[in-house]
C-alpha positions as CSV (number, residue, x, y, z in Angstrom):
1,X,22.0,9.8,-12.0
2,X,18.9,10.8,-13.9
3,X,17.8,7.4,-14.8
4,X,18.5,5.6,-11.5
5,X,16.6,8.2,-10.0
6,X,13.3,8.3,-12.2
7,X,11.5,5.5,-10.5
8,X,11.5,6.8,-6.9
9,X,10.7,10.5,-8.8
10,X,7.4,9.0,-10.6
11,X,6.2,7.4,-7.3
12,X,6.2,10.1,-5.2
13,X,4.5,12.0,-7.9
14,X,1.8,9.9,-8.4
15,X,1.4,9.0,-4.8
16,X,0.8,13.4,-4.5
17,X,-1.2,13.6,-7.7
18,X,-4.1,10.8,-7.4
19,X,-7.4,11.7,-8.7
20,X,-9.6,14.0,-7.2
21,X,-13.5,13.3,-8.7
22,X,-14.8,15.3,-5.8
23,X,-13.2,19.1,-6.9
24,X,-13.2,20.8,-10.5
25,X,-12.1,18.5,-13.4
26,X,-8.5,18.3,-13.9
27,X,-7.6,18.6,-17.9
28,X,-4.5,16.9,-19.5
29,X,-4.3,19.3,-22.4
30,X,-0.6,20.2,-22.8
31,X,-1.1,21.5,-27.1
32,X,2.3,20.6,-28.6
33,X,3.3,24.6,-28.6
34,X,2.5,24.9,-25.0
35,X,4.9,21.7,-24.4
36,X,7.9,23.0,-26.6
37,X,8.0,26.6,-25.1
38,X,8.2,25.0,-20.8
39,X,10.7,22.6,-21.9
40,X,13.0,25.3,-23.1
41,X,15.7,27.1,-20.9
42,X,14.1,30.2,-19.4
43,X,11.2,31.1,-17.7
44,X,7.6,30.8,-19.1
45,X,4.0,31.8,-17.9
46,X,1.1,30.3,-19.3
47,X,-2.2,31.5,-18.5
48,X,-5.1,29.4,-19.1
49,X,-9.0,29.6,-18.9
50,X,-11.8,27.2,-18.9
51,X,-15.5,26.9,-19.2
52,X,-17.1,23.8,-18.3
53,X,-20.3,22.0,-17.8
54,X,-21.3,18.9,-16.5
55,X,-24.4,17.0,-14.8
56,X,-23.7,16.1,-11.4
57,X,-26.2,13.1,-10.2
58,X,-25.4,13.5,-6.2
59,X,-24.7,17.0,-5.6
60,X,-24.8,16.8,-1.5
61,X,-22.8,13.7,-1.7
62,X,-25.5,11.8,0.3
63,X,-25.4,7.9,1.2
64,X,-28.2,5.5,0.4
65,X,-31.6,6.0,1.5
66,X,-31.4,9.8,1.6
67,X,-32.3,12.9,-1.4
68,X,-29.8,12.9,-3.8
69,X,-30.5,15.7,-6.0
70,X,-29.1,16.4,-9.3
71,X,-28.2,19.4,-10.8
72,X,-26.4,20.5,-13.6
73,X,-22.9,22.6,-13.3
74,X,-21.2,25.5,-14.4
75,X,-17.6,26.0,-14.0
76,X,-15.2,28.7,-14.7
77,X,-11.7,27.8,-14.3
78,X,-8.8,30.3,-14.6
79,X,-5.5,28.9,-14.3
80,X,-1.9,30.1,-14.4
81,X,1.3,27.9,-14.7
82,X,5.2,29.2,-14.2
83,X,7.8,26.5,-15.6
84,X,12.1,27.7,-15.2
85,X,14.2,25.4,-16.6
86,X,18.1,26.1,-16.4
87,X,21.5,24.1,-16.6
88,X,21.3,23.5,-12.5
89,X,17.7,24.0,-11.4
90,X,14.0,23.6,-12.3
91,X,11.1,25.5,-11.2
92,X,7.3,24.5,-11.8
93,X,4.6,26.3,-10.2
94,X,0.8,25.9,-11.1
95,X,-2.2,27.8,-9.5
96,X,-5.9,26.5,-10.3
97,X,-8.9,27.9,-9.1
98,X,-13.0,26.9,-10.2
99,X,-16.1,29.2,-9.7
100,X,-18.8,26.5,-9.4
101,X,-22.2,27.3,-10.4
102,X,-25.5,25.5,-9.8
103,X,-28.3,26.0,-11.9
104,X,-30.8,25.4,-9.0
105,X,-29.1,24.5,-6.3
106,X,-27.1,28.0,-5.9
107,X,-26.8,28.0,-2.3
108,X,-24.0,25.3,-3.1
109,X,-21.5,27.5,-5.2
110,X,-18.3,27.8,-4.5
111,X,-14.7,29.0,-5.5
112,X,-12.4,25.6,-5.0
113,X,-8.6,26.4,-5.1
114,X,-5.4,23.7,-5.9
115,X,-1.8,24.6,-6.2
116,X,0.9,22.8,-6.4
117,X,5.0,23.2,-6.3
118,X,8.1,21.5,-7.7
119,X,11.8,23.0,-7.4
120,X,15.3,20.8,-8.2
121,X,18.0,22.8,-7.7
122,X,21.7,20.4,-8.2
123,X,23.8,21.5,-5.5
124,X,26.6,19.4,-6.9
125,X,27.4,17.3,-9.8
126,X,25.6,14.3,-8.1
127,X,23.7,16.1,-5.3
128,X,20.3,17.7,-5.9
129,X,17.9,19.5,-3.0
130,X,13.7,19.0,-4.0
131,X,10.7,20.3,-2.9
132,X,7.3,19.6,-3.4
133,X,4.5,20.8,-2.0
134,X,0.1,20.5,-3.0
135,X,-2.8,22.2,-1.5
136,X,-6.4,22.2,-2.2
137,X,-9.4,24.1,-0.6
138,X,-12.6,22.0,-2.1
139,X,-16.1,22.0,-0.9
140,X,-16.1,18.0,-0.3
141,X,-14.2,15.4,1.0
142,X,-13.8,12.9,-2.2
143,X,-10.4,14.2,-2.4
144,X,-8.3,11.1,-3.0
145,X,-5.6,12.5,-0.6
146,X,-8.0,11.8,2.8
147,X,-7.0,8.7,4.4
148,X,-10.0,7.0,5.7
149,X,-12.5,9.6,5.3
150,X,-16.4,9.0,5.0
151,X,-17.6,10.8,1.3
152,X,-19.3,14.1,2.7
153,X,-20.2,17.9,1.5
154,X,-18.0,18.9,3.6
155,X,-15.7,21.8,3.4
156,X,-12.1,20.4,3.3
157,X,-8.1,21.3,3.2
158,X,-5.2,20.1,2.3
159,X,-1.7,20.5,2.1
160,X,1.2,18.5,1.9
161,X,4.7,19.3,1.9
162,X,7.6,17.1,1.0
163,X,12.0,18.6,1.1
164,X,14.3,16.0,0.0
165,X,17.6,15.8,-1.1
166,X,18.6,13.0,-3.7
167,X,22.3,12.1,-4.1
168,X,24.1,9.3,-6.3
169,X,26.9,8.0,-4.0
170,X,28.3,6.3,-7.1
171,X,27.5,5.2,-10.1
172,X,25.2,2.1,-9.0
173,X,24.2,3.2,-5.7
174,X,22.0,6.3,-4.8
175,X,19.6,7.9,-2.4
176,X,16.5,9.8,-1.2
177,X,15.7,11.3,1.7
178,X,12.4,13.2,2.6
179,X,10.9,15.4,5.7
180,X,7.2,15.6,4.6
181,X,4.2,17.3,6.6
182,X,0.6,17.2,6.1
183,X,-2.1,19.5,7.1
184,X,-5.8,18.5,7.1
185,X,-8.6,20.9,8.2
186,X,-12.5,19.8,8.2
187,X,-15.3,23.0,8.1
188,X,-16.3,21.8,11.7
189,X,-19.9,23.8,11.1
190,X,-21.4,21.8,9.2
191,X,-23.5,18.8,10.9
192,X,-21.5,16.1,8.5
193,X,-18.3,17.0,10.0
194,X,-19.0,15.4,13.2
195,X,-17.2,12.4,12.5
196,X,-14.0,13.9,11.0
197,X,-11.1,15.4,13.0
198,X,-8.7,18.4,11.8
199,X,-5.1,17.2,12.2
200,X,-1.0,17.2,11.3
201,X,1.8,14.6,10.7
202,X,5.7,15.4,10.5
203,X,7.6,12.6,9.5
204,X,10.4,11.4,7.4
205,X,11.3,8.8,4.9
206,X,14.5,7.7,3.4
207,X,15.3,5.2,0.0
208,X,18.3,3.3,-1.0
209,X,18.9,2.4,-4.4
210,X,21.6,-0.1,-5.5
211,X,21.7,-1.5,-9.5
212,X,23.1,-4.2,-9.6
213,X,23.3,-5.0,-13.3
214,X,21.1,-3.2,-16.0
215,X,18.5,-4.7,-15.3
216,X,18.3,-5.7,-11.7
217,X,17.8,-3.0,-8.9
218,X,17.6,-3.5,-5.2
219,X,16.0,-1.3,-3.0
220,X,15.3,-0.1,0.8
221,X,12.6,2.2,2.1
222,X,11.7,3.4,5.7
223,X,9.5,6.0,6.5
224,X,8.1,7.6,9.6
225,X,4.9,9.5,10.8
226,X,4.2,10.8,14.0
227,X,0.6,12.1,13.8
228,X,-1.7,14.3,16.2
229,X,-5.7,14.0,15.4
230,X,-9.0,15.2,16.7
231,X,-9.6,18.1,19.6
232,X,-8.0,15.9,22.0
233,X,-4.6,16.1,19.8
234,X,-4.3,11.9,19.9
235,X,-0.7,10.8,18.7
236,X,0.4,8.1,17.8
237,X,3.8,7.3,15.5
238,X,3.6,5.0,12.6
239,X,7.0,3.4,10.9
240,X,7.1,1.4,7.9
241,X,10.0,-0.7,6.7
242,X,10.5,-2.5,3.2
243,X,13.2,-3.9,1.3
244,X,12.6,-5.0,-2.3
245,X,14.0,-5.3,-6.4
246,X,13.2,-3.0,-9.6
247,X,14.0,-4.8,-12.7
248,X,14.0,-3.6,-16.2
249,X,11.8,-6.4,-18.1
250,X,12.3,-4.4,-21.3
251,X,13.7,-0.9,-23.1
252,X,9.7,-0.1,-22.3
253,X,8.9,-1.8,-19.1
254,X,9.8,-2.0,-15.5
255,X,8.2,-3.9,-12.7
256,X,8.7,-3.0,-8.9
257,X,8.2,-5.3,-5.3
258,X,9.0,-5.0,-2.0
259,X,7.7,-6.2,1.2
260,X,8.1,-5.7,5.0
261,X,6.4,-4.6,8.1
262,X,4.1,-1.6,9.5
263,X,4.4,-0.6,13.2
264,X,1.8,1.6,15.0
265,X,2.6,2.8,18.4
266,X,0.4,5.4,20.7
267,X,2.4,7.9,22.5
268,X,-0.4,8.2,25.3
269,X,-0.3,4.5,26.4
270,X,1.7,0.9,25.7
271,X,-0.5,-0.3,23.0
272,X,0.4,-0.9,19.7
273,X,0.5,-3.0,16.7
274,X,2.3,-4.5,13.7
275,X,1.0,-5.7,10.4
276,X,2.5,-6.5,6.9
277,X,3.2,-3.8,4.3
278,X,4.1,-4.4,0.5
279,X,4.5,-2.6,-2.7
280,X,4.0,-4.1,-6.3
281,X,4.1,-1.8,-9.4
282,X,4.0,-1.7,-13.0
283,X,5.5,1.0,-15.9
284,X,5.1,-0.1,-19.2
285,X,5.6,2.4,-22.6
286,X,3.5,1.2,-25.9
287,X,4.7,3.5,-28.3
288,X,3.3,6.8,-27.6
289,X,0.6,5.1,-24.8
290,X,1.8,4.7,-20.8
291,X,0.4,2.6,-18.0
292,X,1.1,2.7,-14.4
293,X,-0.3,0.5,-12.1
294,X,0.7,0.0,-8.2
295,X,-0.5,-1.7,-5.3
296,X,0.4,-1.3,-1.6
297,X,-0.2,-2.0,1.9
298,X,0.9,-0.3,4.8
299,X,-0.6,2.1,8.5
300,X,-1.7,5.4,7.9
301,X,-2.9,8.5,9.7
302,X,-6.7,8.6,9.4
303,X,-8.4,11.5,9.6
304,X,-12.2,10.1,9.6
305,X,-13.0,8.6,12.8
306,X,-9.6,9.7,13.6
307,X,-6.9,7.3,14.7
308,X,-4.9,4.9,12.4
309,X,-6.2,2.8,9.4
310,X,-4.6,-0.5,7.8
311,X,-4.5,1.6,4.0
312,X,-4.4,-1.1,0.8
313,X,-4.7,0.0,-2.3
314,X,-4.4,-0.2,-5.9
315,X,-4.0,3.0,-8.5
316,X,-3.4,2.6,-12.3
317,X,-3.4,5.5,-14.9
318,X,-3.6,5.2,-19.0
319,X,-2.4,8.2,-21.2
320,X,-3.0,7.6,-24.7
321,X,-2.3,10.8,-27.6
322,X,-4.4,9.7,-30.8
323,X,-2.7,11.1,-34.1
324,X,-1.4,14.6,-33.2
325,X,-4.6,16.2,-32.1
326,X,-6.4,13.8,-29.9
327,X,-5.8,12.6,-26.7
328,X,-7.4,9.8,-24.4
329,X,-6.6,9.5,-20.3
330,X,-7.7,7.4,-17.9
331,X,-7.3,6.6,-13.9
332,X,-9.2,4.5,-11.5
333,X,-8.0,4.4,-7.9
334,X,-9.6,1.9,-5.2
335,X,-8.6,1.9,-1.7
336,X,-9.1,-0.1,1.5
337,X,-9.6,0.9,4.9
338,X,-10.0,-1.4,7.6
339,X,-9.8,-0.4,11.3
340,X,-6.8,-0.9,13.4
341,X,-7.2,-3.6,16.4
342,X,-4.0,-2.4,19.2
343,X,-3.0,-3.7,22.8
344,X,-4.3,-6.8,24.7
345,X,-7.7,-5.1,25.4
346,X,-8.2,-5.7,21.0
347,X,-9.0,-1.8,20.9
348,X,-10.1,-0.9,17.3
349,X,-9.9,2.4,15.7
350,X,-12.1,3.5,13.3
351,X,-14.9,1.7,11.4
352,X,-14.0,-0.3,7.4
353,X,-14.1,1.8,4.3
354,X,-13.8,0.5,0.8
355,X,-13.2,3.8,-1.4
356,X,-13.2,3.9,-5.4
357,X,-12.3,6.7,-7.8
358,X,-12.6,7.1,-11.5
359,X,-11.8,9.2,-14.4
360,X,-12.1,9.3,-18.1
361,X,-11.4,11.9,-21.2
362,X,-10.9,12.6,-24.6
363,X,-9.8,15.6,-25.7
364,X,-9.3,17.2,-29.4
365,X,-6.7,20.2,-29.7
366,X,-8.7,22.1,-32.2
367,X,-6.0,24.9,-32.7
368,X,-2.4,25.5,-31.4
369,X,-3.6,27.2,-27.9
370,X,-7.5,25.6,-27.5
371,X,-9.0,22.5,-27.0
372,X,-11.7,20.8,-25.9
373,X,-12.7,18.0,-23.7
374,X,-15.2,15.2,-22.4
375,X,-14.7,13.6,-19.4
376,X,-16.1,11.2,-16.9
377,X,-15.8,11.3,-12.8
378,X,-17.4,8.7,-10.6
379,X,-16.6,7.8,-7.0
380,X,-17.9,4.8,-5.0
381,X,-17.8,4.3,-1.0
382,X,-19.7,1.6,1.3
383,X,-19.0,2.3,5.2
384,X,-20.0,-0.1,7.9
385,X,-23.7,2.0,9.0
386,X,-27.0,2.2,7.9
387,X,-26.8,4.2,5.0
388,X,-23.1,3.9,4.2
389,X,-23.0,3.8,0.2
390,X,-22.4,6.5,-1.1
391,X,-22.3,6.7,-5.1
392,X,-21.6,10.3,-7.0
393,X,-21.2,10.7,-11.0
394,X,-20.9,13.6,-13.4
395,X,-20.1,13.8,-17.0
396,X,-19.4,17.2,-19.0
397,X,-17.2,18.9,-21.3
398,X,-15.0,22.0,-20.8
399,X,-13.4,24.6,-23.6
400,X,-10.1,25.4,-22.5
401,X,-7.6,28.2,-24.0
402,X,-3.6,28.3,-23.2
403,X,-1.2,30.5,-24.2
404,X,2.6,30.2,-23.4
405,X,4.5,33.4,-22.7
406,X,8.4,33.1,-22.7
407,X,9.7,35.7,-20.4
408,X,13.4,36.5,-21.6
């Protein structure tokens, strides 16, 4: 059951954990000790604490042809984590907050806040329940997890929240099924937030699974949104459809495709539209490296401009240890957001985006419970106005220090 339910697993993980260049720098330090004590049975609490600085050369995230002052940034970052592991259930928890500190600029600090939540508990000997959930509190809106949102210092939240159930049906054919909700608040006082709108989607989502030799999977997915945006509380419900393989190229690689259609319908009035939606990934282990790479293509809610976006894009991560005390990662996320065109009048929605994220580091573990770390960030958006590239980079370091605590 484990192994034919991985791949659905990893993509729902990496579709909630995509980078986020615009909040406090995430580090993939996990020292060996800090690995073997959460995968034992039993609880375990591991507080952490950072220091960081980096140079940041856009600090109020401003588009071409306006200031863009740069200023250099201090960041304290404590951090707690709570991992259970037992024979029926698993439990991981993980609170990060950031002081952010400006040398000159101090008017700008800020505390950002992320947590997220995962919880498997097997009901049954092939029935499991899961729940995941993320939020973030950060003071811009580079946050990878905004559909179709203009880059902007703008205060910005976020939660989403995902209850599933997986079950294997027998011993080739399983499923999951999904209610998710997302939350998205703008800080509507500030004169940058005029363009974005606060709003909610409840929706659900459900995904075959049938192997039909080692190798060879094949695989349905349908999903569906109903959204509510802007003061005015638009709605509109979006549905996406696709059928598609998995196959197993090697021990070490997998490759994943599927295809079908995206529906868009507005609650208020007739119109609506449909438009092609597709999924290609790669998984590939080299030794002790991974890469991930996916592509896609489906409707979305937008919450910049408000409305729904046509959202294509393409994510890839690298994870690299060195030897057994250094450690490489890398992730670059692009998107594409083009306006929506619905009902015989050609009514478009929204305006195009084209979004990229990046992110670099290198870390050394210089003793069982510290570490330290370079890292990169850049993000990258053009918007159809005058002024509508946006470019924002910062490089730095930060000193971290873990220490596992099994709780018996």
């Amino acid at each position: 059951m484990k192994r034919r339910l991985a791949l659905p697993i990893v993509l729902a993980l990496a579709a909630l954990l995509r980078p986020a260049a615009g909040a406090a720098q995430q580090s993939n330090l996990l020292t060996p000790a800090a690995a073997s004590l959460q995968s034992q049975a039993g609880w375990t609490v591991t507080p952490s604490l950072a220091y960081g600085g980096s140079w940041d050369d856009n600090v109020l995230v401003r588009g071409e042809g306006d200031d863009t002052p740069a200023d250099f940034l201090n960041t304290v970052n404590p951090r707690v984590a709570l991992d259970f592991n037992g024979r029926r259930g698993q439990v991981s928890a993980n609170y990060d907050g950031a002081f952010m500190l400006y040398r000159d600029l101090d008017s700008l600090n800020s505390y950002d806040q992320r947590a997220w939540f995962y919880g498997r508990r097997l009901l049954s000997q092939h029935v499991a329940l899961v729940v995941r959930e993320q939020a973030a509190s950060v003071p811009t809106t580079e946050l990878a997890g905004f559909v179709g949102v203009p880059f902007t210092r703008t205060g910005s939240k976020l939660n989403d929240l995902r209850v599933g159930v997986e079950a294997a049906f027998t011993k080739r054919t399983s499923m999951i099924a999904n209610y998710n909700g997302q939350w998205v608040a703008f800080d509507q006082s500030q004169p940058e937030a005029s363009s974005l709108r606060d709003g909610h989607s409840h929706g659900a989502s459900l995904s075959v699974k049938h192997l039909r030799t080692a190798q060879l999977a094949l695989t349905a997915d349908y999903d569906l949104q109903h959204a509510i945006t802007g003061s005015a509380g638009e709605t509109f419900i979006i549905q996406n459809a696709w059928a598609g393989i998995e196959y197993k190229l090697t021990d070490l690689t997998r490759i994943v495709a599927s295809g079908g259609l995206s529906r868009l319908r507005f609650t208020t009035s007739a119109q609506s539209a449909t438009g092609p939606a597709w999924k290609v990934g790669l998984f590939r282990q080299i030794g002790t490296a991974s890469v991930q790479a996916l592509w896609s293509n489906s409707f979305v809610p937008a919450y910049g401009f408000g409305g729904t976006t046509q959202n294509e894009e393409i994510t890839g991560q690298f994870n690299l240890p060195i030897g057994r005390r250094f450690y490489s990662h890398s992730s670059v996320a692009w998107r594409s957001n083009d306006p929506v065109t619905v009902g015989p009048d050609a009514l478009t929605v929204g305006v195009p985006l084209r979004s990229t994220w990046v992110q670099s580091s290198f870390g050394w573990m210089a003793t069982r419970w510290a570490g330290i770390e370079m890292f990169y960030s850049g993000t990258h958006q053009t918007i159809d106005r005058p002024g509508g590239l946006t470019e924002r980079r910062r490089v730095g370091f930060q000193v971290i220090t873990t220490k596992p605590v099994r709780i018996r």
